[in-house]
N, CA, C and O of each residue as an XYZ file, in Angstrom:
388
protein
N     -11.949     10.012     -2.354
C     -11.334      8.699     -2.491
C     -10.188      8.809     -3.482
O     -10.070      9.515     -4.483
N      -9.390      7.932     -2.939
C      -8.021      8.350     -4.351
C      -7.979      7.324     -5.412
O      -8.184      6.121     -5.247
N      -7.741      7.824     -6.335
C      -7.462      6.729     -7.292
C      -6.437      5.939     -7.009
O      -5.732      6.233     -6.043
N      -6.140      4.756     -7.806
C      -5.130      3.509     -7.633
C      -4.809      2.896     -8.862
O      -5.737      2.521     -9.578
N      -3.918      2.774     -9.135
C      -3.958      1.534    -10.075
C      -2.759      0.327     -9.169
O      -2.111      0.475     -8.133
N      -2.867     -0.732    -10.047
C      -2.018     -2.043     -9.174
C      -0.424     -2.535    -10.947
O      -0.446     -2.490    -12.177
N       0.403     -2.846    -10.068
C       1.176     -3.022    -10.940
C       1.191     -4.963    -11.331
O       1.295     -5.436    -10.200
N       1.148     -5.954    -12.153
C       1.059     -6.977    -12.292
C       1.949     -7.915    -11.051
O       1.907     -9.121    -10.806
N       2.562     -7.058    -10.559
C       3.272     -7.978     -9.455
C       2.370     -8.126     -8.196
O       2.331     -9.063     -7.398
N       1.787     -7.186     -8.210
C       1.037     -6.732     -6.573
C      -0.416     -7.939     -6.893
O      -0.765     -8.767     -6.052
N      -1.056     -7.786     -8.203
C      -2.207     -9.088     -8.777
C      -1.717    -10.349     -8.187
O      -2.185    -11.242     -7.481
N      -0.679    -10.093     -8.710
C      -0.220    -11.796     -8.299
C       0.204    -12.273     -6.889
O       0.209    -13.459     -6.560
N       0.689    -10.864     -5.790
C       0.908    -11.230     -4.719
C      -0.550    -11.286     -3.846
O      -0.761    -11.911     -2.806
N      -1.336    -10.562     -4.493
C      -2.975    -10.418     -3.630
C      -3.209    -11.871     -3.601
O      -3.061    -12.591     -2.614
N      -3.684    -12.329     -5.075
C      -4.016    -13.862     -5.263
C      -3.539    -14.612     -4.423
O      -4.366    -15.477     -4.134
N      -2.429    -14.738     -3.775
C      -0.919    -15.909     -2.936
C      -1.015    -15.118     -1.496
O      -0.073    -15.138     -0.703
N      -2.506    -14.273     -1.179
C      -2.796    -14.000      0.102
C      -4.007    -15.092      0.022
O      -4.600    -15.565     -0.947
N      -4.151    -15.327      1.575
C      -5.095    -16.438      2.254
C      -6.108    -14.788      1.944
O      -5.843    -13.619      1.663
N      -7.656    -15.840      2.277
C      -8.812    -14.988      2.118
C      -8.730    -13.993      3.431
O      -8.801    -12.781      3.233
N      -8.593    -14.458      4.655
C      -8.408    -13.582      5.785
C      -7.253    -12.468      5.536
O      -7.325    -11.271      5.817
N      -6.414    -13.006      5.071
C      -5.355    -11.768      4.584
C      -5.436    -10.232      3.769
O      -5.030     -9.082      3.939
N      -6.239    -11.024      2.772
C      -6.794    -10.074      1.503
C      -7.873     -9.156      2.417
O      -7.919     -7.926      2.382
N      -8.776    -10.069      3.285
C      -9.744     -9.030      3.680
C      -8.898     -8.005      4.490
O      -8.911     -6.842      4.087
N      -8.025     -8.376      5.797
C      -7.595     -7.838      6.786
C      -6.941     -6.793      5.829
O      -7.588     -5.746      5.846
N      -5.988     -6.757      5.100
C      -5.414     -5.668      3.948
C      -5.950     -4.700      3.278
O      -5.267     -3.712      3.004
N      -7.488     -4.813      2.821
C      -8.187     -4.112      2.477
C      -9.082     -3.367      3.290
O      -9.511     -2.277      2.910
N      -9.392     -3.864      4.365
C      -9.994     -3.131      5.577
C      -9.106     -2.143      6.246
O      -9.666     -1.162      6.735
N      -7.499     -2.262      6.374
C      -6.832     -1.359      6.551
C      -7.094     -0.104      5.755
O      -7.274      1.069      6.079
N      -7.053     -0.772      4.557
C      -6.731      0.325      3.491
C      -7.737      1.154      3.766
O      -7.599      2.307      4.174
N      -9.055      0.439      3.493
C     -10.222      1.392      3.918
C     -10.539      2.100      5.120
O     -11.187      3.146      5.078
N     -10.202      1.693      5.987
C     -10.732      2.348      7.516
C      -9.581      3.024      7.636
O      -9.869      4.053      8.247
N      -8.182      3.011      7.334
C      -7.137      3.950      7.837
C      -6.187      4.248      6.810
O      -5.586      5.271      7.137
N      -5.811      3.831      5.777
C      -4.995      4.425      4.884
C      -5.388      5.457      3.921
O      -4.724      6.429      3.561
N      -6.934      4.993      3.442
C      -7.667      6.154      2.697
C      -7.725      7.552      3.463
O      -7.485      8.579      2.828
N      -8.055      7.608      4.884
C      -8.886      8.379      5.266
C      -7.521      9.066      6.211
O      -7.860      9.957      6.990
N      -6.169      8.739      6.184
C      -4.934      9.645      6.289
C      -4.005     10.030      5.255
O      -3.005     10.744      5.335
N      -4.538      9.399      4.221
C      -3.646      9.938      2.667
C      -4.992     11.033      2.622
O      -4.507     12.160      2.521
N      -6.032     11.087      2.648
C      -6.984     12.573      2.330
C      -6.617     13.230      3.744
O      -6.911     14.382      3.429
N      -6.371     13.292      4.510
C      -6.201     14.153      5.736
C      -4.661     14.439      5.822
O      -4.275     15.271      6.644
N      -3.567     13.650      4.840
C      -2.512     14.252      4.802
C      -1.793     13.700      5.961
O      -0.923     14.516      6.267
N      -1.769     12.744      6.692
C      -1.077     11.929      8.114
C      -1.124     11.177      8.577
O      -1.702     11.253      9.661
N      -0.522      9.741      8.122
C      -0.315      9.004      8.179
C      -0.456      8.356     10.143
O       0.449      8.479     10.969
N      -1.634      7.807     10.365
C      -0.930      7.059     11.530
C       0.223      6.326     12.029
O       0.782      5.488     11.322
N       0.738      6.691     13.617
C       1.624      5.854     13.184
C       1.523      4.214     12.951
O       2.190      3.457     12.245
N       0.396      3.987     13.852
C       0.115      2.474     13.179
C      -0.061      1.671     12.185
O      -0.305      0.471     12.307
N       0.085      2.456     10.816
C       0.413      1.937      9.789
C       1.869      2.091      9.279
O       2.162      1.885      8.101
N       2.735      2.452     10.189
C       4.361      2.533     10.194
C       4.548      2.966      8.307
O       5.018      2.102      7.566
N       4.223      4.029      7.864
C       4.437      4.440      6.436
C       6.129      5.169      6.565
O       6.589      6.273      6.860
N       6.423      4.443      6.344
C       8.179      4.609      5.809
C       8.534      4.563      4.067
O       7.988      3.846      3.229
N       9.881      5.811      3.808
C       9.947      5.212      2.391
C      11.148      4.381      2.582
O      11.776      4.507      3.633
N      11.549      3.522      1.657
C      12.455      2.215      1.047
C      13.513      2.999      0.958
O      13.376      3.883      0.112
N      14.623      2.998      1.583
C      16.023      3.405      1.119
C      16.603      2.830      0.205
O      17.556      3.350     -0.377
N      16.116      1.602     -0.101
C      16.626      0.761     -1.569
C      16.060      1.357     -2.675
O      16.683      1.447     -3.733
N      14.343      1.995     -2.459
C      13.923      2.359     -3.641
C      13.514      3.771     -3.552
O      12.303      3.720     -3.335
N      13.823      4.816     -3.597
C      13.732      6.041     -3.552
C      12.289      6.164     -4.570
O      12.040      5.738     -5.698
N      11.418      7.047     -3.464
C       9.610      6.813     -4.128
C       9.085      5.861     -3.751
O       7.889      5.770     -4.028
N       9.550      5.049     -3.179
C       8.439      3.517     -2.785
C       8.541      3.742     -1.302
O       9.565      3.928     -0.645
N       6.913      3.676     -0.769
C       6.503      3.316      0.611
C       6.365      2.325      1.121
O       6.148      1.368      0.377
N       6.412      2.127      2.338
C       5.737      0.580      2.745
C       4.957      1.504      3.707
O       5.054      2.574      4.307
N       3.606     -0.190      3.370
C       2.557      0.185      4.578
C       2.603     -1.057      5.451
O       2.241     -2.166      5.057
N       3.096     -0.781      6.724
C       2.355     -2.119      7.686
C       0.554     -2.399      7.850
O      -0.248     -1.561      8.261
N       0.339     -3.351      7.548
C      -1.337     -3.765      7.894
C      -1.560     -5.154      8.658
O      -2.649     -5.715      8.772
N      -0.094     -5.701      9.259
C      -0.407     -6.960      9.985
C       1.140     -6.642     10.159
O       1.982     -6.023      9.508
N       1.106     -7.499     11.577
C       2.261     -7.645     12.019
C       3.201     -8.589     10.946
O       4.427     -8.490     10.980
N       2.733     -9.220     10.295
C       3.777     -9.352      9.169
C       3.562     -9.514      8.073
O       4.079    -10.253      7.236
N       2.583     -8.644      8.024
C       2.079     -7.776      6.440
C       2.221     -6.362      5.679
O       1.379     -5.490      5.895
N       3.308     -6.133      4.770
C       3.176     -5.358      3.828
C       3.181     -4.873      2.989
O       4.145     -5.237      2.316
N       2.491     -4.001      2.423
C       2.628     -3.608      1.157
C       2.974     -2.181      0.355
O       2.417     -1.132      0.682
N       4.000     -2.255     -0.780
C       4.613     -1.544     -1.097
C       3.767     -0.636     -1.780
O       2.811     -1.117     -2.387
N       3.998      0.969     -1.798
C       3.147      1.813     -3.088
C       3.836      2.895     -3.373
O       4.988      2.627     -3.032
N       3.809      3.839     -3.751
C       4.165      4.699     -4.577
C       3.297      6.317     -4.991
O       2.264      5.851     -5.472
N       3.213      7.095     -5.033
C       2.265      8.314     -5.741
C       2.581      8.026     -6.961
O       3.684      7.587     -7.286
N       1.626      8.251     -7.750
C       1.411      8.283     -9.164
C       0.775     10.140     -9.661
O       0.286     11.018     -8.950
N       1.076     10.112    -11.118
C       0.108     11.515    -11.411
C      -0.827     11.209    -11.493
O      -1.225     10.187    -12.052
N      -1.629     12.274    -10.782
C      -2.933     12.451    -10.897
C      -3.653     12.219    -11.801
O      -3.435     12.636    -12.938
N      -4.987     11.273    -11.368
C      -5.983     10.770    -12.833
C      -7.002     11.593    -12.456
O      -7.843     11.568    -13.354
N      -7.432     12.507    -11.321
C      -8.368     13.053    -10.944
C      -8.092     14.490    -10.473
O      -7.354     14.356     -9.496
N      -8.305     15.728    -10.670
C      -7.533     16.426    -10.306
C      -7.907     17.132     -8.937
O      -8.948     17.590     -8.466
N      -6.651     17.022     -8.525
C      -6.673     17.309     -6.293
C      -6.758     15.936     -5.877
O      -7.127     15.960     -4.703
N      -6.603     14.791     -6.248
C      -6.856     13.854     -5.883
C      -5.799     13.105     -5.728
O      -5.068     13.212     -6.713
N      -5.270     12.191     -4.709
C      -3.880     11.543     -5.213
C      -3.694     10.100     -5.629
O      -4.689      9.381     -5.541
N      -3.109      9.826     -5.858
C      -2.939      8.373     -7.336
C      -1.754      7.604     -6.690
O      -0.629      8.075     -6.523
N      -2.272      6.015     -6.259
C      -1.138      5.478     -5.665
C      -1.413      4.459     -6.559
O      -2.457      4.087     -7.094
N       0.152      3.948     -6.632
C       0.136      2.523     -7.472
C       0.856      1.644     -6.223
O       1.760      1.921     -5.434
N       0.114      0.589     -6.404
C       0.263     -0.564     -5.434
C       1.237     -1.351     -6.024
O       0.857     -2.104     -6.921
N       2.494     -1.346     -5.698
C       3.693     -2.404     -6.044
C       3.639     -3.869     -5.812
O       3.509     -4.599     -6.794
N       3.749     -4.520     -4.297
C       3.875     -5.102     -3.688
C       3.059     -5.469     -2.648
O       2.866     -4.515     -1.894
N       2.536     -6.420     -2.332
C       1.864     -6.716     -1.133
C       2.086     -8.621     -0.770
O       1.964     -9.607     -1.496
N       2.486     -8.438      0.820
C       2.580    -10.083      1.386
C       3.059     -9.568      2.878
O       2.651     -8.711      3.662
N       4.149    -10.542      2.869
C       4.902    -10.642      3.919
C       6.357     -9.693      4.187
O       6.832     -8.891      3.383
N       6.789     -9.966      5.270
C       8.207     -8.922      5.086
C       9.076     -9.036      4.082
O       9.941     -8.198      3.827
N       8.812    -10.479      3.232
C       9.579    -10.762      2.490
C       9.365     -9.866      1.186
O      10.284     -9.048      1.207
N       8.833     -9.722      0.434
C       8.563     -8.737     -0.683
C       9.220     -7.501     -0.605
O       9.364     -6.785     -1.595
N       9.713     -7.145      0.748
C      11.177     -6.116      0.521
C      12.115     -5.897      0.216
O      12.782     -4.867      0.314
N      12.352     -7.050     -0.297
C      13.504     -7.481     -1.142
C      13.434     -7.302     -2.186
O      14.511     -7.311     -2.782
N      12.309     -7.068     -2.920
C      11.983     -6.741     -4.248
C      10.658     -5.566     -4.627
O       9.949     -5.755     -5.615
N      10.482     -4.540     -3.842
C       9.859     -3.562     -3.415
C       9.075     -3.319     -5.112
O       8.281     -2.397     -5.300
C-alpha cells in the first residue's frame, strides 16, 4: 500500500464533495489506482496524464467529471511510493492544480 499525505487544499475540496462523490473517489482509488501505482501501469481508464501547467502534477480521472490532482512525494516507507493529493472535484480545479 503506498503512503499519502493530502495537502490543505485537497481537505477542503474532499469536504465540498457530495457523500456519493467522496465514496465513488475513494473506491477508485482503492480498487484501481492503488493496485496500478504497485504494478507500475496505470489503466487507461483512469486517464493519468501529467499537467503541462504544472510540471510533477498528475491528474486522475475517477468520474466523468471528476478529478483529482497528485504528485510523487519521497519516500516515507522504503520501496514504497508516496503521493500527495493536491486537488480533488470537478474539471474545474485545473485551473489551480
Amino acid at each position: 500500500m503506498p503512503t499519502f499525505e493530502t495537502l490543505p487544499r485537497f481537505a477542503t475540496d474532499l469536504r465540498q464533495l457530495s457523500a456519493t462523490q467522496r465514496r465513488r473517489f475513494r473506491r477508485v482509488v482503492i480498487d484501481a489506482f492503488v493496485p496500478d501505482l504497485r504494478n507500475g501501469v496505470f489503466r487507461p481508464g483512469l486517464r493519468i496524464k501529467g499537467l503541462r501547467s504544472a510540471p510533477g502534477v498528475y491528474e486522475l480521472t475517477w468520474a466523468p467529471d471528476g478529478r483529482a490532482t497528485w504528485e510523487y512525494g519521497d519516500e516515507k516507507v522504503r520501496g514504497t511510493r508516496h503521493i500527495i493529493w493536491r486537488r480533488v472535484g470537478t474539471h474545474t480545479i485545473l485551473t489551480g492544480p
